[in-house]
C-alpha positions in Angstrom: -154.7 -52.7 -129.0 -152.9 -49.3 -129.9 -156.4 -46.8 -129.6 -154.6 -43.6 -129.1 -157.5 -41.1 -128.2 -154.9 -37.9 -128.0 -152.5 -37.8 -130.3 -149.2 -36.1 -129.6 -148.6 -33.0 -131.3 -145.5 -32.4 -133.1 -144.6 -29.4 -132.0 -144.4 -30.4 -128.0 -141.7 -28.8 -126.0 -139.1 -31.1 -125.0 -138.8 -31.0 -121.2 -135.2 -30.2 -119.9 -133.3 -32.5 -117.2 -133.5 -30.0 -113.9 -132.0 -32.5 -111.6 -135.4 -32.8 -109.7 -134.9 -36.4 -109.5 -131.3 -37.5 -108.8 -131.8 -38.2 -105.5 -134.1 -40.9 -106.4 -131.6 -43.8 -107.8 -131.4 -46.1 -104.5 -134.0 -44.4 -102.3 -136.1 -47.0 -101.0 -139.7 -46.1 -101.9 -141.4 -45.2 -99.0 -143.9 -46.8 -96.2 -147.1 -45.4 -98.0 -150.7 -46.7 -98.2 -152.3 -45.3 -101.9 -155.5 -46.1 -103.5 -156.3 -48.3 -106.5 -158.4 -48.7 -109.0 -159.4 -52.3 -108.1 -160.2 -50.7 -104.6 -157.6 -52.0 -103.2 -155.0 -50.2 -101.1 -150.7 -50.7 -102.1 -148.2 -49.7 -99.7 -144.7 -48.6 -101.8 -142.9 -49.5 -99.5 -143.8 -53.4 -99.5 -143.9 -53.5 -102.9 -141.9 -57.1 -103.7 -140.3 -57.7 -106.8 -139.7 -55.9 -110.0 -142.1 -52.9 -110.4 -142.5 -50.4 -113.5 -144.3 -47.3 -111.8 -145.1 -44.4 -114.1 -145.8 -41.1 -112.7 -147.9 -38.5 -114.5 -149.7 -35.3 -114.3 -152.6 -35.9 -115.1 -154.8 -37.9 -118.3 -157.4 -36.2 -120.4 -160.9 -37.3 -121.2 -162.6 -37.2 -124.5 -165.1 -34.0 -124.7 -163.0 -32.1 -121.7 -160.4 -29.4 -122.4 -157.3 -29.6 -120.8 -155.8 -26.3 -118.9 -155.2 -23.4 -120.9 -151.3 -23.3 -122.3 -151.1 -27.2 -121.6 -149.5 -28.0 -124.5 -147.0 -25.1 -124.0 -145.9 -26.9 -121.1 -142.5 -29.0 -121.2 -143.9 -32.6 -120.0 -147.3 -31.9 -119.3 -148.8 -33.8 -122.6 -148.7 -37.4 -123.0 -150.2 -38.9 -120.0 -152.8 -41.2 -122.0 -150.5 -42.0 -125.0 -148.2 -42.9 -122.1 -150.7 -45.2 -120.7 -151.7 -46.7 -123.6 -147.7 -47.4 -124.5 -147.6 -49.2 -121.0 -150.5 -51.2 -122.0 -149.6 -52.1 -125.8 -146.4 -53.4 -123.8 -147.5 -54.9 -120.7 -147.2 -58.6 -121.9 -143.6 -57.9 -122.4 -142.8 -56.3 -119.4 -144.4 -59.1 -117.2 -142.2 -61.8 -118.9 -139.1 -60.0 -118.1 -140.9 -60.5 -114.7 -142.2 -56.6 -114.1 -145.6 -55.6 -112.8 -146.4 -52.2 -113.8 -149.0 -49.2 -111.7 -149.7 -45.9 -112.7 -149.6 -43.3 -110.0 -151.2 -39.1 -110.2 -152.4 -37.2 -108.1 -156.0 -37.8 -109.5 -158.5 -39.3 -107.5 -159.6 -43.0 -108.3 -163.0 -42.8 -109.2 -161.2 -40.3 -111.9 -158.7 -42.9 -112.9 -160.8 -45.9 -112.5 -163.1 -44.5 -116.0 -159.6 -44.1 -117.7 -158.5 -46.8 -116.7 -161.8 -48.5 -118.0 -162.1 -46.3 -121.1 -158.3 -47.4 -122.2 -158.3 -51.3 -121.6 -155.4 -50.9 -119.1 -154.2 -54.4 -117.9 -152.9 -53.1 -114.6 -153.9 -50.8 -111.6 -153.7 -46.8 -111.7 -152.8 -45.4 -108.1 -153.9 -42.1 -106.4 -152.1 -39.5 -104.2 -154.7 -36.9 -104.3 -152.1 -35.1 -101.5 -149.1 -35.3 -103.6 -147.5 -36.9 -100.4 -144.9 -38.2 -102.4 -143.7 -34.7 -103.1 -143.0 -34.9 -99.7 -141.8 -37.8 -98.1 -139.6 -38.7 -101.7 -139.0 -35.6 -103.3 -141.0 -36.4 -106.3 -141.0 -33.3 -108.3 -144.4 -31.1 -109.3 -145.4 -28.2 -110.8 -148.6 -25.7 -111.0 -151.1 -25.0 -113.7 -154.9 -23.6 -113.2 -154.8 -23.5 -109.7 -153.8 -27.2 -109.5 -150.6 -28.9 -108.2 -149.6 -32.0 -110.0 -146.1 -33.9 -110.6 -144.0 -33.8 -113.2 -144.0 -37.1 -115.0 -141.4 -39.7 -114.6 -140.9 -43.5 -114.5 -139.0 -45.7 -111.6 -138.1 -49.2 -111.8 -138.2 -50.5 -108.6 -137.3 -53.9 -107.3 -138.1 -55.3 -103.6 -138.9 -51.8 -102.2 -136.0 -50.0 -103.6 -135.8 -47.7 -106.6 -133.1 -49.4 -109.4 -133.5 -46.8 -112.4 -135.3 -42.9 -112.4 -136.3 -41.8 -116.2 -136.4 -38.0 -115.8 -137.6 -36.3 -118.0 -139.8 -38.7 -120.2 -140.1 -37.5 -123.6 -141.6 -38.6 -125.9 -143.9 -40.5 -123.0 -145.5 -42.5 -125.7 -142.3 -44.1 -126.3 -141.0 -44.9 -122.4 -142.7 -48.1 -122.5 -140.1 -49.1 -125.5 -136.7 -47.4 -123.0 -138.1 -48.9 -120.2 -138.3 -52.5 -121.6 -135.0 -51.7 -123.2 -133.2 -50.9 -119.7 -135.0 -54.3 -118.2 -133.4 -56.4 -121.3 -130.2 -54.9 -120.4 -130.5 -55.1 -116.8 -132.0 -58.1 -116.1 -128.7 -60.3 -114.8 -128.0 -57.2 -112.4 
């Protein structure tokens, strides 16, 4: 299935490594209960195994208008072409032995219709209190009046973060760099 209900445009700015997330190659991820879309709750921090988790700000809905200057925003477009990447590739990166979430600051009952809307195999999680700004640093940024992170991807493996992609760009096309690192990575 590659439905692609926003397109990317062309003309996106590229975001610009700021070294925001450095410090998060080999942090372990931390003791932290978030909410799913299946209702359940995960804790990071006893996550076992090999996990894709793909941050973003925030995903778009058909018939609502994003902020004002979003696309003029290095980073901030892409978060349901991202998605829909991860999906299109989620058999592939659950032979190499991955399970993949979603996490934004969003609330669930928010994710849970994109999450329906876009056929998406796996679970979206919610931190609604951006309190993985805090406890790991993850970096955010401001638009119409709302706080949201910046988008990046960790592979993580038995509670501890292997590989940070910072910035993502094109997101549609981390899905692809992400199996890519796993193939190379995998006898590690």
């Amino acid at each position: 299935m590659s439905e692609n209900y926003f397109p990317l445009p062309a003309d996106l700015p590229v975001p610009i490594d700021d070294g925001a997330a450095t410090h998060l190659t080999d942090a372990a991820l931390p003791d932290l209960v978030l909410s799913s879309t299946d209702g359940s709750a995960i804790n990071l921090g006893r996550l076992s195994g090999l996990w894709v988790i793909y941050v973003y700000p925030m995903t778009g809905r058909p018939g609502i208008h994003l902020p004002d200057g979003w696309d003029g925003i290095p980073g901030a477009r892409g978060c349901t072409p991202q998605s829909c990447s991860f999906r299109d590739h989620f058999s592939e990166l659950g032979v190499l032995g991955a399970g993949v979430f979603g996490l934004s600051s969003q609330t669930t009952e928010y994710q849970l219709e994109a999450r329906n809307r876009l056929h998406l195999p796996f679970e979206l999680l919610s931190d609604t209190a951006l309190r993985l700004e805090s406890v790991l640093g993850l970096p955010t940024f401001t638009v119409a009046a709302m706080r949201l992170f910046k988008r990046l991807t960790l592979i993580a493996e038995n509670g501890r973060i292997r590989k940070v992609f910072y910035p993502v760009f094109p997101p549609d096309q981390n899905a692809e760099e992400v199996l890519l690192w796993l193939r190379e990575h995998a006898a590690d």
